[in-house]
ZAMARGU-4260 file (C-alpha; in steps of 0.2 Angstrom, whole numbers, plus 5000, padded with zeros to 4 digits):
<rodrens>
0) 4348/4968/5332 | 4363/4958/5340 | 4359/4957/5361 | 4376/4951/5364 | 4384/4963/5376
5) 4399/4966/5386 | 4397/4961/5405 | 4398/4981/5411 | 4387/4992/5407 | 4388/5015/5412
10) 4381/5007/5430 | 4396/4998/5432 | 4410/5012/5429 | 4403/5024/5440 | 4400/5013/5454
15) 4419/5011/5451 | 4423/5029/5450 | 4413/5033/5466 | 4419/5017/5479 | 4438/5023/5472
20) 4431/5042/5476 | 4426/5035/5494 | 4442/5027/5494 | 4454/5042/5490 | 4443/5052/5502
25) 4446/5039/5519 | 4466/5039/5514 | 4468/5058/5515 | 4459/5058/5533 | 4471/5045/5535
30) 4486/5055/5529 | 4482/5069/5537 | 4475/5059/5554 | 4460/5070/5554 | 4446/5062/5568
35) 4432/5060/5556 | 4431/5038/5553 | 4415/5028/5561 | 4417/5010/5558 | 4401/5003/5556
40) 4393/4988/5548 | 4381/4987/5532 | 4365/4980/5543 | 4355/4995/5547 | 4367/5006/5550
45) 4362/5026/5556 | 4375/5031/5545 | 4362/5048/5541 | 4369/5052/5559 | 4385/5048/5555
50) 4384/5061/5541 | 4377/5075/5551 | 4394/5079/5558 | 4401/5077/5543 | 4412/5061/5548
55) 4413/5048/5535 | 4409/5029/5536 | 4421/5014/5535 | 4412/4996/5531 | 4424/4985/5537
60) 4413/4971/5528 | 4415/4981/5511 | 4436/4979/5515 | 4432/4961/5517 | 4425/4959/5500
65) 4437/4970/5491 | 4451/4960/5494 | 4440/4944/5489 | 4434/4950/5474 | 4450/4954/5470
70) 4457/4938/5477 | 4469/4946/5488 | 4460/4939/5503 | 4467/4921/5508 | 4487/4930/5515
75) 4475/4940/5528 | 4464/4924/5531 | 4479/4914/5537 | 4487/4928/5544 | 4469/4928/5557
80) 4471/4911/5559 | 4492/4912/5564 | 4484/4923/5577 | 4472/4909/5584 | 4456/4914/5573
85) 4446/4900/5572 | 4445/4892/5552 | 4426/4891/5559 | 4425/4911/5561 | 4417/4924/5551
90) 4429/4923/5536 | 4423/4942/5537 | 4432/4946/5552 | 4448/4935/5547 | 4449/4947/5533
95) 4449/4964/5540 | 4458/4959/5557 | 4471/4948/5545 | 4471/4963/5534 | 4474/4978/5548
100) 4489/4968/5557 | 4496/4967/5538 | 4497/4982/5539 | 4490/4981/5520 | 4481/4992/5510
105) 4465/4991/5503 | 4464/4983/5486 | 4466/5000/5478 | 4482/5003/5486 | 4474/5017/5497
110) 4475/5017/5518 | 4459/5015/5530 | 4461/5030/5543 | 4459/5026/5561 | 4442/5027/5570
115) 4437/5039/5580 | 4423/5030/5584 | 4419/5011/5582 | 4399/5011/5581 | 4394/4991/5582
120) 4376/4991/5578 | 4372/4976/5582 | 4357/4968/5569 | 4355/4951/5571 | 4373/4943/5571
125) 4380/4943/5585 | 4397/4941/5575 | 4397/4958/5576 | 4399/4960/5594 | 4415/4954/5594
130) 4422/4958/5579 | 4418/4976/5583 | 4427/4972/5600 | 4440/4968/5593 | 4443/4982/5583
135) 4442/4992/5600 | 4456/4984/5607 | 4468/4982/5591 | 4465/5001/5586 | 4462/5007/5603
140) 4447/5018/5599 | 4431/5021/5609 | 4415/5009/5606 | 4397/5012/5608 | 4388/4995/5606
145) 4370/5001/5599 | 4359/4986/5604 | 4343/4983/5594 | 4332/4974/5599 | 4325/4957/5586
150) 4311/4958/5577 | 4299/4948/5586 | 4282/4953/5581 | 4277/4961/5564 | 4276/4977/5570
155) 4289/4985/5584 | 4283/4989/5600 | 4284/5011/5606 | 4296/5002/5620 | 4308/4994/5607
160) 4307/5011/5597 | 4310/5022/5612 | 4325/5013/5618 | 4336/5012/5601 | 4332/5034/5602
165) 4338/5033/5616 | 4354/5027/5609 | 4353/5038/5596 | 4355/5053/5607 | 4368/5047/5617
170) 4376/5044/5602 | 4373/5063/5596 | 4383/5069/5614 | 4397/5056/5608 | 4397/5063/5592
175) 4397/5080/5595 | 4413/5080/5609 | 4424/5071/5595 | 4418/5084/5583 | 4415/5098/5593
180) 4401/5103/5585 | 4383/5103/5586 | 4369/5092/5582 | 4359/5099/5570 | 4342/5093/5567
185) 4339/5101/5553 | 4355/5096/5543 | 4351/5075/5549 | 4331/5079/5541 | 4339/5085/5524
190) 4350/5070/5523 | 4336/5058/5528 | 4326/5067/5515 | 4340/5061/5502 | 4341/5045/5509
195) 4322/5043/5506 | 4326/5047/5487 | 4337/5036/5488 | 4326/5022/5495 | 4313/5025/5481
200) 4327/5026/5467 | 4335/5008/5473 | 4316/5000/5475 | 4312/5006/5455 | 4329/4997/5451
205) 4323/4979/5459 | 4305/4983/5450 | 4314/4985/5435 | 4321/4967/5437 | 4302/4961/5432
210) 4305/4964/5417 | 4307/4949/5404 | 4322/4950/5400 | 4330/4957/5415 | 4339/4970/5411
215) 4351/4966/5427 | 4354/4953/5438 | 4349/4956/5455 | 4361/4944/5464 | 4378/4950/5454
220) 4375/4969/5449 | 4364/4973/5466 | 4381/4969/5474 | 4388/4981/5462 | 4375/4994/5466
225) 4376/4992/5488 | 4392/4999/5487 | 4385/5018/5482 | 4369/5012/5491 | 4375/5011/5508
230) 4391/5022/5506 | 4382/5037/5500 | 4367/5035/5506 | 4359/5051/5511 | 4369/5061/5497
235) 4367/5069/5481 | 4380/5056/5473 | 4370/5042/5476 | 4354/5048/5471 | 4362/5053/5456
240) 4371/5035/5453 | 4354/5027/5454 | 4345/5039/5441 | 4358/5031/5429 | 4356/5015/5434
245) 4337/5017/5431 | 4339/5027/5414 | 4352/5014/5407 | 4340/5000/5411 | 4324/5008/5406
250) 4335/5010/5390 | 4336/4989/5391 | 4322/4984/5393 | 4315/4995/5379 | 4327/4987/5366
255) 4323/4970/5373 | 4341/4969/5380 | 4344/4956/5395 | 4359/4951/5405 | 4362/4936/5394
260) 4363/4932/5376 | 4344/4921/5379 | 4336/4923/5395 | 4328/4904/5400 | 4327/4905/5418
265) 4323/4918/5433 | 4330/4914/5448 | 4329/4921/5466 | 4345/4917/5476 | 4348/4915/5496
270) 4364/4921/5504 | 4379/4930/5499 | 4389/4929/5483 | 4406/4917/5484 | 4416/4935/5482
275) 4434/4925/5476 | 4423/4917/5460 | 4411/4931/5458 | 4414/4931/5439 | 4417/4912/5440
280) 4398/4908/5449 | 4391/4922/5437 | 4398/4913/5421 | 4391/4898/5429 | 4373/4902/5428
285) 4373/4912/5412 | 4379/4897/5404 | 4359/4891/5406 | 4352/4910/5403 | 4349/4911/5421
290) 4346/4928/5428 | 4345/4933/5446 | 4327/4944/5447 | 4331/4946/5465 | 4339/4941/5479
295) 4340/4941/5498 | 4358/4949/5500 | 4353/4964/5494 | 4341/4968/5507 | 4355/4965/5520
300) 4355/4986/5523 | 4338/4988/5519 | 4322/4979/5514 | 4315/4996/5504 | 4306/4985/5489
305) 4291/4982/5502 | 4288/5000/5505 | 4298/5009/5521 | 4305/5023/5517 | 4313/5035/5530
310) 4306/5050/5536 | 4313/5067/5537 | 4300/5071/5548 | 4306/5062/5564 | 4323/5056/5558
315) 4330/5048/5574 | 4312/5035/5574 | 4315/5033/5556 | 4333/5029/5559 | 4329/5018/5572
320) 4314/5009/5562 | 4325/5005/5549 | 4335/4998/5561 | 4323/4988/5570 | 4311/4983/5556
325) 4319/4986/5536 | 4334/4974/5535 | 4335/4957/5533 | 4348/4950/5546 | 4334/4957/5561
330) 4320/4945/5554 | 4315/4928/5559 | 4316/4912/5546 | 4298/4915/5546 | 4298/4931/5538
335) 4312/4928/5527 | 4302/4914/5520 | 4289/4927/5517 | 4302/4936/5508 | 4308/4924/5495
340) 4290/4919/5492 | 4285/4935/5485 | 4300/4937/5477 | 4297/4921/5469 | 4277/4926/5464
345) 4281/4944/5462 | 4296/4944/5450 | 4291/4927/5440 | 4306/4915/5447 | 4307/4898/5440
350) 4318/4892/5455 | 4325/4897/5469 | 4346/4895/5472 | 4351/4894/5491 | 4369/4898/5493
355) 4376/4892/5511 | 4392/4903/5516 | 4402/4891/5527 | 4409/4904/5539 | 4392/4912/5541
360) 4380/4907/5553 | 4368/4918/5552 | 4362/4917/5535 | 4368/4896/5534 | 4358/4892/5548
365) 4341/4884/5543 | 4344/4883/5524 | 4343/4862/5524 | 4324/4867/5531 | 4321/4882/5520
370) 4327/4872/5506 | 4312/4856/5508 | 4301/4869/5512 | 4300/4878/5497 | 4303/4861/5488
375) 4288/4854/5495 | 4278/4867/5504 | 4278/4877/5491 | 4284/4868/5476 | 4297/4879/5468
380) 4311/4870/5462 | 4327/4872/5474 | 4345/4872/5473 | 4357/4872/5486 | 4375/4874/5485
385) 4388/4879/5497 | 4405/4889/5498 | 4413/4904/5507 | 4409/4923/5502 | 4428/4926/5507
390) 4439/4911/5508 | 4444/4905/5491 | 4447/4888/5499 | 4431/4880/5502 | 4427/4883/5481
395) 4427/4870/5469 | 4424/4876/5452 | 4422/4860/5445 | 4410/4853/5458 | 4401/4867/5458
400) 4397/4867/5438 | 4392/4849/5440 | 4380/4855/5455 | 4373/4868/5442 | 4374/4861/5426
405) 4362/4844/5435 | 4351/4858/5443 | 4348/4865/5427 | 4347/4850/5414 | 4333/4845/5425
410) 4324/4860/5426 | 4326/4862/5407 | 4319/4845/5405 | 4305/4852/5417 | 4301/4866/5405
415) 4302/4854/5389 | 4290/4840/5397 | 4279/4855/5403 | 4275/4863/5384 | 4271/4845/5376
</rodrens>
């Protein structure tokens, strides 16, 4: 039986067909200049509120990474930085605020409505604050800043539970006078109900990546697959989109099919993709038969491999939870390190890659440390490499083939030395 493949699978084609739904659907609110866009960010986001008065999310970030994936983000990176945005800032930001006084449309040609609300929930980077900020001014809408506190024990305290409800409810009163409707419990339960499914669906996906071969890569294709995760989560859609996913890759791995013509090497990777070489960086590593088996930029919305799950029971604590406790950019370097360790053990990596995102703090800051830790604390054989997940400038194909290529001739020399 021949392995060989094309790069795209049914997974694949209908994540395109429903982020170009989600799309269609945010330019006919903006034709018709209907009151029904939140802005919110990816991190543990309450968009299961936002849902329950039928408005519809906007991800800035996912605008970001649409024109960089598309490499059609470096006119509204300069354009940001014409306006005295730093070339140190959140290349995120440049993006989106290069992109809005563009005037541009999305990658797909479409037009992002105008919020009627800009809901900064603010997990871990404080980025956010002003970027959100921002947003306010330029577009002239109302902003709730929704503060959550750090993670700073193991477990949140009934104080740091009760305060981010609160928020929750003032943000119901906000809601319903921009709606003029009414909250309705009942309605917000059913679609953290679906988001539980969801939750479960997306956590058999990354179990799924134990297999040998992969039948995915958890760094490239979980990418893929947060776009339906957090832009329909809480819907019938995406609980349908990950039942394929799961059936076509049940499908590989009983065929014996992988990612790669000969998979050689598991990896876990730290940090977000480099968006304008996506295919470039991906190419890279299959060259060797790596395969991502998980990754820590997947978890940025949600950390749902390790059990939470919300609950339709008391959906404002379970929002808030979630918020507080189940995603990556609200945890110390302690338990992030916790993280890729059992990612490592758990999912049988040979290696760990770290990538360092030059505009972004949060996750670049510490990984020189994480890096000699799990080199010599935990003896797991490290790269680390570094570009931009949004600026096509600070990539060198070349260079970064020579970092990888050395990484992986020694580690294949390892491997080799290791069976004699």
């Amino acid at each position: 039986m021949d392995k060989k493949k094309k790069y795209q699978g049914r997974m694949h084609g209908l994540q395109r067909e429903l982020m170009e739904r989600w799309y269609r659907k945010l330019h006919e609110i903006y034709e018709q200049d209907r009151k029904e866009a939140v802005y919110i960010m990816i991190s543990g986001n309450p968009v299961e509120l936002i849902r329950a008065f039928d408005m519809e999310p906007v991800y800035p970030e996912i605008n970001a990474l649409q024109l960089a994936i598309r490499k059609q983000a470096l006119p509204a990176l300069l354009k940001a930085e014409e306006m005295g945005y730093s070339t140190d800032n959140c290349n995120y930001v440049k993006a989106d605020v290069g992109m809005f006084f563009m005037n541009s449309p999305t990658s797909l040609g479409t037009r992002i409505p105008k919020p009627a609300l800009i809901l900064c929930n603010f997990v871990g980077c404080n980025t956010y604050i002003k970027w959100f900020e921002h947003l306010a001014e330029y577009t002239g809408s109302p902003l709730y800043m929704l503060d959550i506190p750090f993670m700073r024990h193991e477990e949140p305290t009934q104080d740091d539970i009760n305060y981010v409800v609160n928020q929750l409810k003032e943000i119901i009163e906000i809601l319903e006078n921009i709606t003029g409707r009414k909250f309705d419990i009942d309605k917000l339960r059913e679609i953290v109900r679906k988001a539980k499914i969801m939750e479960e669906l997306w956590a058999k996906v990354k179990d799924l990546a134990k297999a040998k071969p992969a039948p995915f890569d958890a760094y490239f294709d979980s990418t893929t697959m947060m776009g339906p995760l957090y832009v329909y989560r809480g819907t019938d859609d995406g609980i349908r989109f990950f039942e394929e996913a799961i059936k076509e890759f049940e499908e590989k791995i009983e065929k014996g099919i992988g990612t790669v013509p000969e998979e050689k090497f598991r990896v876990v990777v730290e940090g977000p993709p480099p968006y304008p070489y996506f295919r470039v960086m991906r190419d890279l590593l299959a060259k060797w038969g790596a395969v991502a088996v998980q990754s820590t930029y997947s978890t940025v919305g949600g950390i749902w491999e390790f059990g939470f799950r919300h609950d339709e029971n008391d959906p404002l604590k379970a929002i808030a939870l979630h918020m507080i406790t189940a995603n990556l950019p609200n945890r110390n370097y302690l338990q992030r390190y916790e993280q890729i360790r059992r990612y490592i053990k758990e999912w049988h990596a040979d290696a760990l890659i770290i990538h360092g995102v030059k505009s972004c703090r949060l996750f670049s800051c510490g990984q020189g440390d994480m890096r000699e830790f799990f080199i010599q604390e935990i003896g797991v054989p490290t790269l680390y490499i570094e570009s931009d997940l949004e600026d096509p400038r600070y990539f060198s194909p070349a260079q970064m083939q020579n970092r990888i290529d050395a990484f992986f001739e020694a580690l294949e020399h390892k491997k080799a030395i290791s069976k004699v």
